[in-house]
N, C-alpha and C positions, 0 to 999 in steps of 0.2 A: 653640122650634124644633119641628117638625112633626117625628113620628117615630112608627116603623113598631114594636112589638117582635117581635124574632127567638127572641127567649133568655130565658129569665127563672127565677132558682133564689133559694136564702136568702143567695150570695156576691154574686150579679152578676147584671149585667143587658145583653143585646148590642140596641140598637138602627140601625137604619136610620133617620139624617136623609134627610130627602125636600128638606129645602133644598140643602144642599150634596153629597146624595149618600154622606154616609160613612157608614161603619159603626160604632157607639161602643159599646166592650165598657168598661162602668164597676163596678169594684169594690166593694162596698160596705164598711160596718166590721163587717160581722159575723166573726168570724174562725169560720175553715173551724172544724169539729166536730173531722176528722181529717185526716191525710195521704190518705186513700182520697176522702175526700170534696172536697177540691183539684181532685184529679185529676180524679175526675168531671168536677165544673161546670168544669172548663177544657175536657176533652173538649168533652161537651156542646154548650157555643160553639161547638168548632169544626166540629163537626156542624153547626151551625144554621148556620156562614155555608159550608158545603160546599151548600147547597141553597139559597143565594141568589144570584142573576147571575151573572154567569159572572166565568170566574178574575180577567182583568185586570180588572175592576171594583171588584172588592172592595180600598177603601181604609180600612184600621181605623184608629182611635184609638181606643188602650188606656189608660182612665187608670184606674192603682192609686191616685189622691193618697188615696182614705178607707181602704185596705188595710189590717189592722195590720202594720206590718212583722216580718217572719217571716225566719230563714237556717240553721235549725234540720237539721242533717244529713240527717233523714230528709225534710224540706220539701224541701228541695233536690234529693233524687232523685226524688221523681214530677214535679219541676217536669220537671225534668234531661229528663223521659220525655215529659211532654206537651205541653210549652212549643212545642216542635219542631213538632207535628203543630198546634195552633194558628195559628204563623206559617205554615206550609206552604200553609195554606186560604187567605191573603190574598198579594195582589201589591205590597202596600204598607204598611207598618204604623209606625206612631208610638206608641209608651208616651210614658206621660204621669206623672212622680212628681210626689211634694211637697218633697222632701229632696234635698241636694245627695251622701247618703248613699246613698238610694235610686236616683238617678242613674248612681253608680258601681256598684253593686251591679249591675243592670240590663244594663250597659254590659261592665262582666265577664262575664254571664250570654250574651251576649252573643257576647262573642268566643271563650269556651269553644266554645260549643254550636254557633257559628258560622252565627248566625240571621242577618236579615239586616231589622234595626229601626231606627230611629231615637230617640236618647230624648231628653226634653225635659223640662223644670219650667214651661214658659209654653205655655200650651195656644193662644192666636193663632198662635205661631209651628208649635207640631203643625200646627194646620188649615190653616196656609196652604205647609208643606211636603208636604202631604198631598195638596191641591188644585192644587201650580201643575205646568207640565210644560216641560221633559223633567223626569224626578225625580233630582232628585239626591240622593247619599247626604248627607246632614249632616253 
């Protein structure tokens, strides 16, 4: 797939498909250094898709499946802090796990914080909830 990059640190990496249009913020397995540093590279991204197209264009897939998986008290509160202004910058957004633990985790994170994502373990199914319209919630 043809892709643009927006974003690029030692966590993650946000690209622009130029085929389908999305935007794919993909995790890598480096685990973050620190809690500061999370936060950062989550900012960051979401910097970089605030200065790309405009609001309703921006359709992310998020996939953590290489993430280490983390739930560690203090991870949780910078997520708790930046997750929020991450999804704020997109009009549509799909996570992507690997686990059907990560899934739940996700999904709570979720209705805590009162974001407004879709989560998935089959990435067709992300891109094609991503791409088709009207959108509906999954």
């Amino acid at each position: 797939m043809p892709s643009r990059t927006l974003y690029l640190d030692a966590y993650a990496s946000l690209t622009h498909a130029t085929d389908d249009e999305l935007i794919v913020y993909v995790r890598n397995d480096t685990p973050f250094a620190s809690v500061e540093a999370a936060g950062s590279s989550i900012l960051e991204s979401a910097r970089a898709l605030t200065r790309f197209k405009r609001f309703e264009q921006r359709r992310c897939l998020v996939d953590l499946r290489n993430g280490p998986l983390r739930s560690d008290p203090a991870f949780e509160k910078i997520m708790s802090e930046v997750q929020p202004q991450f999804f704020a910058a997109i009009a549509r957004g799909a996570v992507l796990v690997r686990t059907a633990v990560g899934k739940l985790q996700m999904t709570r994170i979720a209705n805590v914080q009162k974001l407004t994502y879709a989560v998935f373990d089959d990435e067709l199914k992300a891109r094609q909830w991503l791409t088709q319209a009207p959108w509906p919630i999954a």
